[in-house]
Backbone as CSV, one residue per row, in Angstrom:
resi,resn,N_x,N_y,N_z,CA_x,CA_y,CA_z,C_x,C_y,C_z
1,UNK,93.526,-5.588,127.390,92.750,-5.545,126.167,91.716,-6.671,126.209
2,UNK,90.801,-6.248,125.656,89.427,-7.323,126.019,89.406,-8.172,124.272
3,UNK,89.676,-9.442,124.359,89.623,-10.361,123.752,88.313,-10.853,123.083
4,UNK,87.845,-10.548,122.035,86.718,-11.187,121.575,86.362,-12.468,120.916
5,UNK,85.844,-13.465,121.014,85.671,-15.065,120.664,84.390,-15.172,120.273
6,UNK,84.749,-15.854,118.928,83.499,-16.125,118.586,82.384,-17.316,119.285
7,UNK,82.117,-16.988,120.461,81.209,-17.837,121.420,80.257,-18.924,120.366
8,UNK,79.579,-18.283,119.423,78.740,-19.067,118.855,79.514,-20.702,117.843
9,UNK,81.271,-20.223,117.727,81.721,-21.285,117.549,82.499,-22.105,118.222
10,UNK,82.584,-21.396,119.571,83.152,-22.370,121.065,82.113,-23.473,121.116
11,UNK,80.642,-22.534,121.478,79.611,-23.317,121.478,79.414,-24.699,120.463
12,UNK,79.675,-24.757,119.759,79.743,-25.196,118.807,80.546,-26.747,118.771
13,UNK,81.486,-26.286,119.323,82.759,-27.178,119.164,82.789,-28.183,120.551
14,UNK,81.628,-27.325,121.341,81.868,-28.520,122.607,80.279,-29.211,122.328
15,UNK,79.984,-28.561,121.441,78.424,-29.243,121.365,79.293,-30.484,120.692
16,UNK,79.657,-30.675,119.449,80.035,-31.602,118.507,81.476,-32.812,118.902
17,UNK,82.125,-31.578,119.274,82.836,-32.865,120.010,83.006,-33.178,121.188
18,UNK,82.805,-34.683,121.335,82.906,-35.283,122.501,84.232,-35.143,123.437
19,UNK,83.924,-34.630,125.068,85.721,-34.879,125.271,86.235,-36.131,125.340
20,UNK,87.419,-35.831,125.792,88.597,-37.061,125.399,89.558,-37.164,126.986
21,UNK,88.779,-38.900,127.403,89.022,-38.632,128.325,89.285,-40.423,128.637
22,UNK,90.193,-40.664,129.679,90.447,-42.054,129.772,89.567,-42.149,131.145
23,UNK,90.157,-43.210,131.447,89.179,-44.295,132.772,90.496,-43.340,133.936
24,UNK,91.224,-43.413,133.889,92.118,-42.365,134.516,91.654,-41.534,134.721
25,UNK,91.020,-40.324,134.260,90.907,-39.110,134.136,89.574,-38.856,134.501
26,UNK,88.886,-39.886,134.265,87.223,-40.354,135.406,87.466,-40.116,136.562
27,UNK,88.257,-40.833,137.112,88.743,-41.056,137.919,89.158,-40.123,139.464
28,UNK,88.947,-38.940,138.941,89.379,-37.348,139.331,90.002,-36.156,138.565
29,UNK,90.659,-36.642,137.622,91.167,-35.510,136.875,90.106,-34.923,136.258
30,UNK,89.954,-33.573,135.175,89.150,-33.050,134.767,89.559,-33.419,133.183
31,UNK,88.063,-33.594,132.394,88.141,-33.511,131.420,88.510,-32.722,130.827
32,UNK,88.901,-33.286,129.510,89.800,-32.424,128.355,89.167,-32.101,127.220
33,UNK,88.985,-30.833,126.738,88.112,-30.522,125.607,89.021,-30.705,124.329
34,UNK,88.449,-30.754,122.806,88.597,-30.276,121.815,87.551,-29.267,121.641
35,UNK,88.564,-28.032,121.041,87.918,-26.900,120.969,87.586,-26.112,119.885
36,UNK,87.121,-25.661,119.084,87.969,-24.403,117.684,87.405,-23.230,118.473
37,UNK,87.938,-22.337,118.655,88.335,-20.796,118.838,88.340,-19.937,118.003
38,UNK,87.684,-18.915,117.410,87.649,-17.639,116.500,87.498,-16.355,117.090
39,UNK,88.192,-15.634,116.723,88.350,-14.466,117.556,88.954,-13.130,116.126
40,UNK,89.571,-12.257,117.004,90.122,-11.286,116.118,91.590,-11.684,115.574
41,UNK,91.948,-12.535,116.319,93.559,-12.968,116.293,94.305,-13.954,116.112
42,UNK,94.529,-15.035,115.160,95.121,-16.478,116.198,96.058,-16.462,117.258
43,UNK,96.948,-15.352,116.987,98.006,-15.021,117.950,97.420,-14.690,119.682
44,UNK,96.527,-14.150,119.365,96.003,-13.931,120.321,95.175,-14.890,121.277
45,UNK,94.969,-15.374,120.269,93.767,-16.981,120.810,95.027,-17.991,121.753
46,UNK,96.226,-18.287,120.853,97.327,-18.969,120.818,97.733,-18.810,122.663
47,UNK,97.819,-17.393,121.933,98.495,-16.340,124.253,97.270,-16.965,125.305
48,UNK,96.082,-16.780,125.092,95.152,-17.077,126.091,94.862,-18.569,126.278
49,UNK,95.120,-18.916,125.521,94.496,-20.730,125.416,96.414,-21.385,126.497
50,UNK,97.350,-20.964,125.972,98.845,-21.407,126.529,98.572,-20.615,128.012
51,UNK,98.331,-19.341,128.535,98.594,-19.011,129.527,97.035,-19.273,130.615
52,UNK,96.425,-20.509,130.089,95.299,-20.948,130.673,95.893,-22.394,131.283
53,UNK,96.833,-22.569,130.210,97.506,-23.910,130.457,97.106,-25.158,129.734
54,UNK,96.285,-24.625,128.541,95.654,-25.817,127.383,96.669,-25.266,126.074
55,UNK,96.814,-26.893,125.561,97.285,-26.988,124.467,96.929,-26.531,123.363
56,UNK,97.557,-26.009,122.311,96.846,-25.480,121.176,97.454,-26.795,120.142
57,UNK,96.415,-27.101,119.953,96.164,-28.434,118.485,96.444,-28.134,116.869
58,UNK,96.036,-26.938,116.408,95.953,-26.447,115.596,95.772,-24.844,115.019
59,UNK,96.731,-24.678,114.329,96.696,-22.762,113.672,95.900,-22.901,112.455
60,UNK,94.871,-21.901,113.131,94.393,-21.221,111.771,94.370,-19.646,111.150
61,UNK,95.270,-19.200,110.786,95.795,-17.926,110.953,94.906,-17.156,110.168
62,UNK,94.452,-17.906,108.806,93.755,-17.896,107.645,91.962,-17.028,108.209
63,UNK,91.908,-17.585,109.276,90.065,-17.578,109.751,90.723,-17.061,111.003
64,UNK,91.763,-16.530,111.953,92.001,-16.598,112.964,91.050,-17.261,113.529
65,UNK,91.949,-18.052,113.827,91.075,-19.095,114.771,92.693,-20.253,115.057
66,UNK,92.066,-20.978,116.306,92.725,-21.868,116.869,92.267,-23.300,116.938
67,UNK,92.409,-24.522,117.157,92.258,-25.780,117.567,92.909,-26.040,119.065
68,UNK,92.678,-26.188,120.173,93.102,-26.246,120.926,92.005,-27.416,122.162
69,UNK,93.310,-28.275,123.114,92.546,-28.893,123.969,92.765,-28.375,125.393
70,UNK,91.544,-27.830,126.082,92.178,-27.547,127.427,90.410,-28.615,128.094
71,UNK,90.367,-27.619,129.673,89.254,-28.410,130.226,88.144,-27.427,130.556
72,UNK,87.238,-28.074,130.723,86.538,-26.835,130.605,86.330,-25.423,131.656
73,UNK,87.359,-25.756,132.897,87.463,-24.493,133.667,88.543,-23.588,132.942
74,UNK,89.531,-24.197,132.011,90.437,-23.406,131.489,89.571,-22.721,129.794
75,UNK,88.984,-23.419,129.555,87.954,-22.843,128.418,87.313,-21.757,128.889
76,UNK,86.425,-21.435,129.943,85.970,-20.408,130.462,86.683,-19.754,130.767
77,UNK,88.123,-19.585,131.171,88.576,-18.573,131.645,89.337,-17.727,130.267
78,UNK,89.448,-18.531,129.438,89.768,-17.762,127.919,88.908,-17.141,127.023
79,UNK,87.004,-17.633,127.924,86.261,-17.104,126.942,86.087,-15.744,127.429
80,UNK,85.987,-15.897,129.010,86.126,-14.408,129.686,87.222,-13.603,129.550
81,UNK,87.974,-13.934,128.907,89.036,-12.853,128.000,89.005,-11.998,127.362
């Protein structure tokens, strides 16, 4: 099933917030986003954002939508969902 996201508020969310990232994680690891996610589902947002391997921060069941931190190769692969 093809997953729809509201791109214009992914966009959004990496425009505004800065990632979150230590002197560690400079270092070689990949940065870590804060995200908000809107789609048709939170449940659904919830499945793709966990089986990307990013954390989900926050439910918004209300707006389906999610809060979630992943990086940004795992962000793309949930937007292509």
């Amino acid at each position: 099933m093809v997953h729809r996201i509201s791109l214009t508020f992914a966009i959004a969310a990496l425009a505004l917030l800065s990632p979150l990232t230590t002197a560690e994680e400079s270092a070689g690891e990949a940065e870590i986003l804060s995200v908000f996610l809107q789609g048709s589902s939170a449940v659904e947002l919830r499945t793709l954002v966990e089986a990307q391997g990013g954390e989900v921060t926050h439910d918004l069941p209300i707006i389906d939508a999610v809060g979630a931190r992943l990086s940004a190769s795992q962000l793309e692969k949930v937007l292509e969902s």
